[in-house]
N, C-alpha and C positions, 0 to 999 in steps of 0.2 A: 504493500500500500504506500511506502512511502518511496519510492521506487514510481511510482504511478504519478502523485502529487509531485513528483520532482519532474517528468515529462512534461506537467501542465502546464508548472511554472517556466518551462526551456530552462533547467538544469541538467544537462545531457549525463554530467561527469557522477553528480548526485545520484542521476537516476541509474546509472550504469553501476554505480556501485552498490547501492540498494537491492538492484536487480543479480548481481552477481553472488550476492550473500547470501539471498534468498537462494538460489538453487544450487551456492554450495551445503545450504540448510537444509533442503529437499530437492533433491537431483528431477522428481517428476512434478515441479510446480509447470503447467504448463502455459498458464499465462504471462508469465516471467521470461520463460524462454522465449516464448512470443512476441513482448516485447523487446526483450533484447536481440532478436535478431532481426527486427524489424532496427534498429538504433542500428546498430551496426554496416545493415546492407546499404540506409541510405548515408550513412560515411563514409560507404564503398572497403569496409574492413570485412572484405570478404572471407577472410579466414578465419576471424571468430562468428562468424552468420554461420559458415558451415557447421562448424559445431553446435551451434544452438540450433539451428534446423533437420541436420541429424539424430539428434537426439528427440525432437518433435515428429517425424517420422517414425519414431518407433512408439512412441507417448501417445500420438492422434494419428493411426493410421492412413483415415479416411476423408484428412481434411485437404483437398486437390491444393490451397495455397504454399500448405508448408513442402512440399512435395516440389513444387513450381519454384518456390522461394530457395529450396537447395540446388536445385538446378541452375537456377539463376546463377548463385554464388560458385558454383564449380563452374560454368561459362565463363566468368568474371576472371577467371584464375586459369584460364584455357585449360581447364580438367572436361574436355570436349567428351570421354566416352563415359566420365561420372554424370555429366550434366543431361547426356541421353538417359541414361536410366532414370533419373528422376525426373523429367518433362513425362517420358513414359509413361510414368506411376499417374504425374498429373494428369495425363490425356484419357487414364483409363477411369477416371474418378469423375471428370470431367470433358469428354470429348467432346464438347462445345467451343471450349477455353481457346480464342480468339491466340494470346500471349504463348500456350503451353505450346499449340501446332506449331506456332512461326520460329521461337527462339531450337524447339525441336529440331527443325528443319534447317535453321541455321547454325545448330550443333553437330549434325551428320555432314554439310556440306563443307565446314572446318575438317572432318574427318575426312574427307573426299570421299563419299559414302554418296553418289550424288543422285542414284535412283532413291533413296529413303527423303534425303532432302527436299525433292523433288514435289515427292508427295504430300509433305506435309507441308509443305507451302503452298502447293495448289489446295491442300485442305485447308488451309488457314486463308487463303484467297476466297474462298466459298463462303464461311462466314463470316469476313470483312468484305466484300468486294471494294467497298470504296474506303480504307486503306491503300495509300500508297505507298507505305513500305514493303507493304509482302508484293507488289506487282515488281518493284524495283529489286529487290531480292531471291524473283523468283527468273527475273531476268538475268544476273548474275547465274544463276543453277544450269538454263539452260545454255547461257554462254561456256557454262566448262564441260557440257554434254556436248558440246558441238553442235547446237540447234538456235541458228544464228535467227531464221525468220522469226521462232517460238521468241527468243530474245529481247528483239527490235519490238516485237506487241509487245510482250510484258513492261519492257521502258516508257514507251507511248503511252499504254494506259497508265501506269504510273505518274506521266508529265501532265495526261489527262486531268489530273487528280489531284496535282501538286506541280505546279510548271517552273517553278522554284528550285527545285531539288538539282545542286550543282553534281554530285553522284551518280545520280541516274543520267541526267546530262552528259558529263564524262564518257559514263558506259554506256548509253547511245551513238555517242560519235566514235570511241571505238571501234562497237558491233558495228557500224558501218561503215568504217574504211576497213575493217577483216573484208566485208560482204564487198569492197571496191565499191560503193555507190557512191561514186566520187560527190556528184552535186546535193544529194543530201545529206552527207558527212560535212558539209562546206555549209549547210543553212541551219545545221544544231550544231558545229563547233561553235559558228558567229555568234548565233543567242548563248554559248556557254561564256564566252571571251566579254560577251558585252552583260553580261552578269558580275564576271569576275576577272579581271582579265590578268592573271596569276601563271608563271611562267611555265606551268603544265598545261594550263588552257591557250596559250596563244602556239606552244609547241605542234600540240593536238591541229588546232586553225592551218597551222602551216602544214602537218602532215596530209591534210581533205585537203588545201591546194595544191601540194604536191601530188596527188595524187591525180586531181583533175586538171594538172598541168598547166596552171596559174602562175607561172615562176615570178614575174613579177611579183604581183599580192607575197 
């Protein structure tokens, strides 16, 4: 409790100590641990999140966040075949779970694993459709399947949805000077360069005129 009252008032250090007491007092308090690796993850202290969310996985079997929440934090820490088993866990408790499918899918394609990736981005595309990350992300999967057209849609509708995103951007003008479409590699590098015009972006500009034989430009 006083662990809780110290969260209220934003005494982080208070409450972490309170909360650490407490479950070196009782190992299966489990709303302590709950708290505490909620403190933790958003400090990005991923290594003690793991252990308090391990330890809640075995405490609350059946509850899809803590499950999500350890997978999270073994991602964080590129522990990419930890973080598959527990998104798993999450997706079977939850197969709805918008977050568990996508970071899933982004955990096998780290592992180059890229038919599972695959999948669960196109599942996590189903129940987001309009999300633009899983479109951008899912363009990335089939860029390293070699499935350049599936690619260039995935980026589009992502730009669809989010015309902003200097990433997908990038990785559209890539996928299309791989695909040699010289003039449309040359009309989304420009919108990338006059977004940002950063020494990777104006390279990329000169590579689509290089390509469509612009030597001047």
């Amino acid at each position: 409790l006083q662990g809780v009252a110290a969260i209220e008032t934003g005494d982080r250090d208070a409450a972490v100590a309170s909360l650490e007491s407490a479950v070196r007092s009782n190992p299966g308090l489990i709303m302590a641990r709950q708290r505490l690796g909620e403190i933790y993850l958003n400090d990005r202290e991923y290594e003690s999140a793991v252990t308090h969310y391990q330890q809640l996985t075995q405490l609350d079997q059946y509850t899809a966040s803590h499950h999500y929440n350890l997978g999270f934090a073994n991602h964080m820490l590129s522990r990419f075949r930890e973080a598959t088993v527990a998104y798993i866990r999450a997706v079977e408790l939850l197969p709805g779970d918008f977050a568990s499918n996508m970071n899933l899918g982004l955990a096998y394609y780290s592992l180059r694993e890229l038919d599972a990736a695959e999948f669960y981005l196109e599942r996590a595309s189903r129940i987001e459709p309009d999300n633009p990350r899983v479109w951008s992300n899912l363009g990335v999967v089939h860029d390293a399947r070699g499935n350049a057209i599936l690619a260039e849609a995935s980026y589009r509708r992502s730009l669809e949805l989010d015309g902003e995103n200097l990433a997908t951007l990038t990785n559209l003008t890539d996928n299309l000077i791989a695909q040699r479409r010289a003039s449309d590699a040359v009309g989304v590098a420009t919108t990338l360069t006059q977004r940002d015009a950063d020494a990777e972006h104006l390279r990329r500009l000169g590579d689509a005129l290089t390509l469509q034989r612009s030597w001047d430009e």
